[in-house]
Residue frames as a rotation matrix with the C-alpha (Angstrom) as fourth column:
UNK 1
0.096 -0.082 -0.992 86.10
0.848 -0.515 0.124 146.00
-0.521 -0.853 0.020 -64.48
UNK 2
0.583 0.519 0.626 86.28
0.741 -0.655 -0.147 149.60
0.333 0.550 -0.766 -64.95
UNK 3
-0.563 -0.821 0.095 88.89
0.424 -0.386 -0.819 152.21
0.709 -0.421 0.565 -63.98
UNK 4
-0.394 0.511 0.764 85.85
-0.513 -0.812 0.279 153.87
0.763 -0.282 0.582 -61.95
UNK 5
0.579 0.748 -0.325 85.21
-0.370 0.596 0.713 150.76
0.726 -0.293 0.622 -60.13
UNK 6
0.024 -0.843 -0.537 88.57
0.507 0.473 -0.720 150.51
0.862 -0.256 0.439 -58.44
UNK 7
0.796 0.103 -0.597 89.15
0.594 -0.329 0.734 152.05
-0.121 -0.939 -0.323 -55.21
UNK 8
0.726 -0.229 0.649 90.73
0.054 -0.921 -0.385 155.48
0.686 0.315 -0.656 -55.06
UNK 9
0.845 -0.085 -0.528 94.05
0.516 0.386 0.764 154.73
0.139 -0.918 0.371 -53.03
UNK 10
0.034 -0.916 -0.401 96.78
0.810 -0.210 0.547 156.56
-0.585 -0.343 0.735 -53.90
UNK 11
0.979 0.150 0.135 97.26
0.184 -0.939 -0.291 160.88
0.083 0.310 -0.947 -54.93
UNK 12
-0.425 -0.905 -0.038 100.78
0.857 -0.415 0.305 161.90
-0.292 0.097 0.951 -56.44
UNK 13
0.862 0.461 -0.210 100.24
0.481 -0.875 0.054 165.59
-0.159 -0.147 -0.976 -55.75
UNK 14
-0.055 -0.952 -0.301 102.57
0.723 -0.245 0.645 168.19
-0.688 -0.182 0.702 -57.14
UNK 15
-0.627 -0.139 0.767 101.53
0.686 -0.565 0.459 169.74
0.370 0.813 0.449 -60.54
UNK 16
-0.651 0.401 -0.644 99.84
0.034 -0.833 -0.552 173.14
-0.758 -0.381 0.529 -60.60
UNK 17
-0.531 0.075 -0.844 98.46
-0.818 -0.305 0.488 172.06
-0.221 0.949 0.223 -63.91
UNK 18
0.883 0.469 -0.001 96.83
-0.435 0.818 -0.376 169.23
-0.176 0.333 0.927 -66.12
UNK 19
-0.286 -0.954 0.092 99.41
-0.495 0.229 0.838 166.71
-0.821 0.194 -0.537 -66.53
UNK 20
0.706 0.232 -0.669 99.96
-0.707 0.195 -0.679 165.68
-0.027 0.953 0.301 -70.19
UNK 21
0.103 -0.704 -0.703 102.71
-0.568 0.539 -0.622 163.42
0.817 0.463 -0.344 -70.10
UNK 22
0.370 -0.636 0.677 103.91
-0.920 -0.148 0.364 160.70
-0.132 -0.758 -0.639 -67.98
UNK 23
0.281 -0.659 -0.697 106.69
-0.695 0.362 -0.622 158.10
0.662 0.659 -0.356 -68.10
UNK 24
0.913 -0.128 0.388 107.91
-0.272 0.518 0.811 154.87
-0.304 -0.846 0.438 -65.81
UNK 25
0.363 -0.495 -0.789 111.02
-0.354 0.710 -0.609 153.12
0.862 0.500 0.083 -65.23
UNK 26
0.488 -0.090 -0.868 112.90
0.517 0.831 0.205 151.17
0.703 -0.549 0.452 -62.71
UNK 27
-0.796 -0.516 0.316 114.15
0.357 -0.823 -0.442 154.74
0.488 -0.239 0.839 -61.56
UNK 28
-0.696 0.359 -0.621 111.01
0.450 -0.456 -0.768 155.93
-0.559 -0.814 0.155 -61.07
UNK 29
0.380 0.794 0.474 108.44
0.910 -0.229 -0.346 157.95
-0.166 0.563 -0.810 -62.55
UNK 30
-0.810 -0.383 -0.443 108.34
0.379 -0.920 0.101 160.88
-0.446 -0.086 0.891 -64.10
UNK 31
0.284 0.953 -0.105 105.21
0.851 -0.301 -0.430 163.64
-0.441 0.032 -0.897 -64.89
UNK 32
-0.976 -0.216 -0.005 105.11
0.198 -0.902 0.385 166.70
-0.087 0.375 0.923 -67.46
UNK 33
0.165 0.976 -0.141 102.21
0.867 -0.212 -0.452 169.01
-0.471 -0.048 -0.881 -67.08
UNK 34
0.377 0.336 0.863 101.14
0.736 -0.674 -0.059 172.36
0.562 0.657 -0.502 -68.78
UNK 35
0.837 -0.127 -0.532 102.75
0.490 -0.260 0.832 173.89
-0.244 -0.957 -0.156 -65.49
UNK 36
0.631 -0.760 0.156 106.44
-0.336 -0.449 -0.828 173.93
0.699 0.470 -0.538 -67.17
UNK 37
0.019 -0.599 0.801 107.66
-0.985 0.124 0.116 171.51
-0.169 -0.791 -0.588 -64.58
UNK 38
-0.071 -0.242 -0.968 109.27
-0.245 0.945 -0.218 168.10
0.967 0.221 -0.126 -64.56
UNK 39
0.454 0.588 0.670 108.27
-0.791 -0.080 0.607 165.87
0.410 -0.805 0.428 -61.84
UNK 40
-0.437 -0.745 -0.503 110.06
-0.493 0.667 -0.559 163.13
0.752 0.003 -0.659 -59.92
UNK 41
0.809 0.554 0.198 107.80
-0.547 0.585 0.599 160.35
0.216 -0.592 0.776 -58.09
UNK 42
-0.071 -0.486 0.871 109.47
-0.925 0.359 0.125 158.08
-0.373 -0.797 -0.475 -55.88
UNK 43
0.035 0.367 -0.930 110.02
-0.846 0.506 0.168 154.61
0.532 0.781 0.328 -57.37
UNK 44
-0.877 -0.294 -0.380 110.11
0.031 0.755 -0.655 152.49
0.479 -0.586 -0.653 -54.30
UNK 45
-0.029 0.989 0.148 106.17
-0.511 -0.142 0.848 152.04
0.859 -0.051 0.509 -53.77
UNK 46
0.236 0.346 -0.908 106.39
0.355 0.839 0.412 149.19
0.904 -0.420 0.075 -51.23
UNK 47
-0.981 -0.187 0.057 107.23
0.050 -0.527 -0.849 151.87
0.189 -0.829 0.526 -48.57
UNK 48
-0.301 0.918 0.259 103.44
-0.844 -0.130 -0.520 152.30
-0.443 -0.375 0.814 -48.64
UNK 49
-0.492 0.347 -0.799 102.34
-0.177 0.858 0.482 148.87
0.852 0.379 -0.360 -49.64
UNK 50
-0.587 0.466 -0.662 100.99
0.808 0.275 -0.522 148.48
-0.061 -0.841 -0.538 -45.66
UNK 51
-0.692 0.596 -0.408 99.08
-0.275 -0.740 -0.614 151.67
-0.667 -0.313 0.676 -45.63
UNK 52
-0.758 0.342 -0.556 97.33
-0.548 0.130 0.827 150.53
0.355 0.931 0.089 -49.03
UNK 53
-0.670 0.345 -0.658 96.22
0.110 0.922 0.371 147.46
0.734 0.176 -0.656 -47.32
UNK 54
-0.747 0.216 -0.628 94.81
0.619 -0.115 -0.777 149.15
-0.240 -0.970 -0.048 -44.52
UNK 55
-0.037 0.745 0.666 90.98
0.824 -0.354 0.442 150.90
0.565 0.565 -0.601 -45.47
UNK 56
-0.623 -0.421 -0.659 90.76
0.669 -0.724 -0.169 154.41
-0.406 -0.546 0.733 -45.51
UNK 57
0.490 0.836 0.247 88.46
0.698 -0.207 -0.686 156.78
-0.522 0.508 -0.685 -46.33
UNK 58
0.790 -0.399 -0.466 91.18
-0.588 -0.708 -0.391 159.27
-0.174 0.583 -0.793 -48.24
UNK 59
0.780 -0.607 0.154 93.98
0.533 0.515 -0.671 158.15
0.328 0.606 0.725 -50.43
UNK 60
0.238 -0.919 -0.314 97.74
0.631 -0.099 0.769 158.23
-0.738 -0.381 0.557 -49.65
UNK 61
0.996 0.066 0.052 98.94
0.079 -0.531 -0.843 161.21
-0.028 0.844 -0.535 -51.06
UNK 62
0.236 -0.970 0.058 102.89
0.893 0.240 0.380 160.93
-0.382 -0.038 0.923 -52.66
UNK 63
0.767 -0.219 -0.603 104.81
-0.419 -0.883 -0.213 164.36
-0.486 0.416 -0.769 -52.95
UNK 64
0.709 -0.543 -0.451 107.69
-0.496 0.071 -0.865 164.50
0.502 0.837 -0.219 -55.70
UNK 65
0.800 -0.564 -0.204 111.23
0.563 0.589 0.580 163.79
-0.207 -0.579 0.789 -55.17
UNK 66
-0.344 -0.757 -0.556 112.29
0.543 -0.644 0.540 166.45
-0.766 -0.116 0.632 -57.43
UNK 67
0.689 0.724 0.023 111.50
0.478 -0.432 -0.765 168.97
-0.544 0.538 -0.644 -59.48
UNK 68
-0.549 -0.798 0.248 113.42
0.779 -0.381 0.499 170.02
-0.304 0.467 0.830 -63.05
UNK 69
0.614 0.555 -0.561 112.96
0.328 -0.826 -0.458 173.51
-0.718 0.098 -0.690 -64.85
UNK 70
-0.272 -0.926 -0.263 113.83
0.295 -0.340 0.893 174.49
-0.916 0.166 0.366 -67.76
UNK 71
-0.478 0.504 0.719 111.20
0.873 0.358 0.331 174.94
-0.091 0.786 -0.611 -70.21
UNK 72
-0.851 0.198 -0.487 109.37
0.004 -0.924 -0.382 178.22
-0.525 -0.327 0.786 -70.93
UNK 73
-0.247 0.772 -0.585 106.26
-0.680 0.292 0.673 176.67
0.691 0.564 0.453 -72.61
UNK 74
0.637 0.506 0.581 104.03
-0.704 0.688 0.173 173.61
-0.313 -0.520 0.795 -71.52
UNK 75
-0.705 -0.661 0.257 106.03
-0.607 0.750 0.265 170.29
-0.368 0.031 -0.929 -71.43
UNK 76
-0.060 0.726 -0.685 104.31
-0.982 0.082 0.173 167.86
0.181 0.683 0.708 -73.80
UNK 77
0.958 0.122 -0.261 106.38
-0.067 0.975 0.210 164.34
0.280 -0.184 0.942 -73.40
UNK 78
-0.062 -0.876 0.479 109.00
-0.973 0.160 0.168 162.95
-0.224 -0.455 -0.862 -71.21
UNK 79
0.918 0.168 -0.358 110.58
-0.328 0.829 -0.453 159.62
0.221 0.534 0.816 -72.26
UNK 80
0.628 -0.681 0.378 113.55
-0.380 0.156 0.912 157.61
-0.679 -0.716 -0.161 -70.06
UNK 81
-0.375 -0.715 -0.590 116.79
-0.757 0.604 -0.250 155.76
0.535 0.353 -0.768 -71.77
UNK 82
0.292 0.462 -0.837 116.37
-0.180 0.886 0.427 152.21
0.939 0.026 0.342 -71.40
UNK 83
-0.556 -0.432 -0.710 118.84
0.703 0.211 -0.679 152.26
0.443 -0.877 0.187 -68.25
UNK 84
0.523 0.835 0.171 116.67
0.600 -0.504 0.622 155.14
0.605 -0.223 -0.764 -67.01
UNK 85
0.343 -0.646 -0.682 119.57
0.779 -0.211 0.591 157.11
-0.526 -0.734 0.431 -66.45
UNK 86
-0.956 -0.171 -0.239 118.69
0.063 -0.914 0.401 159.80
-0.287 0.368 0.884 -68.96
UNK 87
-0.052 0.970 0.238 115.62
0.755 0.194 -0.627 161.11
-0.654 0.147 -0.742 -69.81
UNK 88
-0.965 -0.178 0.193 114.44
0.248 -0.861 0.445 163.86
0.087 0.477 0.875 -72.80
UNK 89
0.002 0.997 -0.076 111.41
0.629 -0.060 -0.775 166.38
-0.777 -0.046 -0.627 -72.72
UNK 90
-0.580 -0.159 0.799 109.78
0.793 -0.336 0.508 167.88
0.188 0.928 0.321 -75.34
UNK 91
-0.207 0.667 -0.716 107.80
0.193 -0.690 -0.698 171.54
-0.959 -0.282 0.014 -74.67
UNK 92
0.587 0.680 0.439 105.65
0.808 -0.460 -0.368 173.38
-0.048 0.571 -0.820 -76.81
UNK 93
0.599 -0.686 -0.413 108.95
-0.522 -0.726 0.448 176.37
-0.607 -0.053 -0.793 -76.67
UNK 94
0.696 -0.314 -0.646 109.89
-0.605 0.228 -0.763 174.58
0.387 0.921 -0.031 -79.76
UNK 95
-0.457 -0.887 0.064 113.11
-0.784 0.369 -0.499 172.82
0.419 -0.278 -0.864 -77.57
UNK 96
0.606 0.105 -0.788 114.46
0.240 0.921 0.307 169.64
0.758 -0.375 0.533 -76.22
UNK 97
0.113 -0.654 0.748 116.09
-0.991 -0.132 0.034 169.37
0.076 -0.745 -0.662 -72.80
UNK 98
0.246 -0.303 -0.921 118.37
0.072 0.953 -0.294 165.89
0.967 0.006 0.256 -72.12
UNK 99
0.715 0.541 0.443 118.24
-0.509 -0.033 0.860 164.89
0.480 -0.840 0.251 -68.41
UNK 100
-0.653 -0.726 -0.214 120.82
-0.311 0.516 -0.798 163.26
0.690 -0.455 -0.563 -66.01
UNK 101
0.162 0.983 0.086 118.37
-0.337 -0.027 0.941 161.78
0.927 -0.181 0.327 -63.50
UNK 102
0.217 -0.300 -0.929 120.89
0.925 0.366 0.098 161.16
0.311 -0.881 0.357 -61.02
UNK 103
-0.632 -0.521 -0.574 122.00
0.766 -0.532 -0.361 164.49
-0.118 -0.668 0.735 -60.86
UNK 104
0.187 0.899 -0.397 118.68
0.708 -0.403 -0.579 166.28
-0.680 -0.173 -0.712 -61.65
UNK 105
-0.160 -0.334 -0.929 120.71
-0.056 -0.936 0.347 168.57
-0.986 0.108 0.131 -64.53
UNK 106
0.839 0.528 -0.129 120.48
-0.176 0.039 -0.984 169.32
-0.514 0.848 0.126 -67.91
UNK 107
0.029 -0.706 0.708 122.90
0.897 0.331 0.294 167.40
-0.442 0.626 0.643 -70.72
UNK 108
-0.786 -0.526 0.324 121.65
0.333 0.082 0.939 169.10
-0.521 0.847 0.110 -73.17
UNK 109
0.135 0.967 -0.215 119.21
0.201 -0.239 -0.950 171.78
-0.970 0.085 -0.227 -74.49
UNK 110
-0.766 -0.141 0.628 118.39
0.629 0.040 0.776 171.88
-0.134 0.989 0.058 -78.19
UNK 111
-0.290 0.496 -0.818 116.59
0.125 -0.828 -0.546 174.97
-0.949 -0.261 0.178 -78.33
UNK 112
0.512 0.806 -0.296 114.21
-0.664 0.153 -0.732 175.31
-0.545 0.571 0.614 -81.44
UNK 113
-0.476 -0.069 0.877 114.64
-0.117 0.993 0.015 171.82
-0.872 -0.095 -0.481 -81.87
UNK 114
-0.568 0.557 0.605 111.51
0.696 0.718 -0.007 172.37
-0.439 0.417 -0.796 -84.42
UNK 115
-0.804 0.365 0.469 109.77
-0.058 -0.833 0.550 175.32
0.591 0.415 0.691 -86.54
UNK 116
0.049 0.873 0.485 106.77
-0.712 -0.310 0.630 174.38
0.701 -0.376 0.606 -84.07
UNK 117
0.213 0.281 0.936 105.55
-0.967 0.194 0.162 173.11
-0.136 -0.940 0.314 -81.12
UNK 118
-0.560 -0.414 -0.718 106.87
-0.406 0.892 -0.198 169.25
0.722 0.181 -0.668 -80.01
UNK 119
0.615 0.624 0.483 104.26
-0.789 0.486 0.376 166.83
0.000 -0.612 0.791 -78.79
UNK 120
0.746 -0.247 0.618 106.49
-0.373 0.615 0.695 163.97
-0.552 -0.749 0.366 -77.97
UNK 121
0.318 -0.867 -0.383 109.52
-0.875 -0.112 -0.472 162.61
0.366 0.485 -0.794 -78.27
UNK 122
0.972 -0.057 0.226 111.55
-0.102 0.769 0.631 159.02
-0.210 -0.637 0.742 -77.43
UNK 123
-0.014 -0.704 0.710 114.38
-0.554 0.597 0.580 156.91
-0.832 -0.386 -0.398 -77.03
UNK 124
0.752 0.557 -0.352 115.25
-0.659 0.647 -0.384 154.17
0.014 0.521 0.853 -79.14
C-alpha cells in the first residue's frame, strides 16, 4: 500500500502554518507549526470511530483542545515526558519552554537556550 491509496478520513484543522513537528501520547497529541503555536488534539478518537465507519465524501474535521503561546519564532519540536504530563518545545527564538499539560502553563522558559536556532529536542 501507499499513503495515497488510503482513504482521506480524518482533518485536524487548526494551524495557520506548515506544521513541522508533531508528537503522541496517551494524553493526546500535540502539533508545532511555523505559526508560533502549540496545538492540543483530543486523545479520545473513538468518539468518532462511528462516523469513520460510515462513507463520506469529506473527512471529519478535529478542532484543537488547546492552544499554548509562548514562542516568538517558528516552533521546531515538541516532545512529551513518558507520563505525558510534561511536555518541552524547541523554537527557532533560540529558547525552550517546559509544559504542564494539565494546566496548559509554562514550567519553565530557558530563553537562549542555544547561540542558534533549536530543531528538536526530547525527553529521556
Amino acid at each position: 500500500w501507499t499513503p495515497s491509496s488510503l482513504p482521506f478520513c480524518m482533518s485536524l484543522e487548526g494551524h495557520r502554518a506548515p506544521v513541522i513537528s508533531a508528537t503522541w501520547t496517551n494524553k493526546g497529541l500535540a502539533s508545532v507549526s511555523e505559526d508560533m503555536a502549540i496545538l492540543l488534539w483530543p486523545h479520545d478518537v473513538k468518539k468518532y470511530e462511528r462516523s469513520l465507519r460510515k462513507p463520506k465524501s469529506h473527512p471529519i474535521i478535529i478542532q484543537p483542545t488547546g492552544t499554548l503561546s509562548g514562542h516568538t519564532a517558528q516552533v521546531s519540536s515538541i516532545s512529551f515526558s513518558s507520563d505525558g504530563m510534561t511536555m518541552v518545545t524547541a523554537s527557532h527564538d533560540k529558547s525552550l519552554i517546559v509544559w504542564d499539560t494539565l494546566t496548559k502553563k509554562a514550567i519553565k522558559t530557558i530563553p537562549n537556550a542555544h547561540k542558534d536556532w533549536i530543531n528538536t529536542c526530547a525527553f529521556s
